[in-house]
C-alpha positions in Angstrom: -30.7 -20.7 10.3 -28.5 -17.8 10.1 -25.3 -17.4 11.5 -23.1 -14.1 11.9 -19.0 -14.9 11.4 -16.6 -12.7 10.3 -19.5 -10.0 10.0 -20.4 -12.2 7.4 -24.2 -13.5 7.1 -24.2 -17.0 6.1 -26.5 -20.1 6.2 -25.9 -22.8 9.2 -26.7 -26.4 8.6 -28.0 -27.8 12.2 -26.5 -30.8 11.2 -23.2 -29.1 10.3 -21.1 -27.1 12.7 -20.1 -24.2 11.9 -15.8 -24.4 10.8 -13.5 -24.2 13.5 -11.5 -20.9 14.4 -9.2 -21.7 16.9 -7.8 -17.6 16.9 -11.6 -16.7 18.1 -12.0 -19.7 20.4 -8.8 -18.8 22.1 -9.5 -15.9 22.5 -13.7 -16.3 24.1 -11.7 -18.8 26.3 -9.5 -16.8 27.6 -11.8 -14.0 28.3 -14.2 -16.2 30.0 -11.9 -17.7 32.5 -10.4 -14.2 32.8 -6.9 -15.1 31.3 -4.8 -12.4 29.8 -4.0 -13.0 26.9 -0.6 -11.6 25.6 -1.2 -11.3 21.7 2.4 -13.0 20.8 0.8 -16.6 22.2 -2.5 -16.4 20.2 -0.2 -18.1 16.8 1.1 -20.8 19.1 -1.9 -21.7 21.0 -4.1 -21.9 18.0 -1.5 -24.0 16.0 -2.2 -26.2 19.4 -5.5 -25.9 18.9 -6.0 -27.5 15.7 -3.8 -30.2 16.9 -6.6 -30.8 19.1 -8.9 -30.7 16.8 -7.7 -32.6 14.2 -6.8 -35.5 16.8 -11.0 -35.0 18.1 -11.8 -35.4 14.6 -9.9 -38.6 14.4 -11.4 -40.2 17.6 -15.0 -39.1 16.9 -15.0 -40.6 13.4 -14.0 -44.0 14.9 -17.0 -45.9 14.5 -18.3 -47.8 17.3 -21.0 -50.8 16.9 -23.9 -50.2 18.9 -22.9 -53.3 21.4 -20.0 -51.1 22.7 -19.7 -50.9 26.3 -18.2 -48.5 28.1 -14.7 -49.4 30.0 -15.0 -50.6 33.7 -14.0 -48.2 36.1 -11.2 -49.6 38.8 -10.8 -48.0 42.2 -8.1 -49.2 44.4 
């Protein structure tokens, strides 16, 4: 599969997601809930960003045996 980043064609492993830009992604987020933007908050919030997605990385690599339950839920 082809992918088109940067205006750059390059080849997509399924299995592999494409690398993470946090500048684009806040950016499509933004404009799809219709937040403005100001350009001076794009550095901070994508430093946040990988922050995020570093700390994802780290709880999706924990590896879980297959006998893992969910935790119960409590309602008072």
């Amino acid at each position: 599969m082809t992918a088109e980043a940067g205006g750059q064609n390059r080849m997509c492993d399924e299995s592999t997601p494409p690398a993470f830009d946090p500048e684009a992604y806040a950016g499509a987020v933004a404009g799809a809930l219709g937040i403005a933007l100001d350009p001076a908050w794009i550095a901070p919030v994508a430093a946040n960003l990988r922050v995020l997605h570093a700390a994802a990385a780290t709880v999706g690599a924990f590896p879980l045996p297959d006998e893992a339950e969910a935790a119960p839920v409590f309602t008072a």
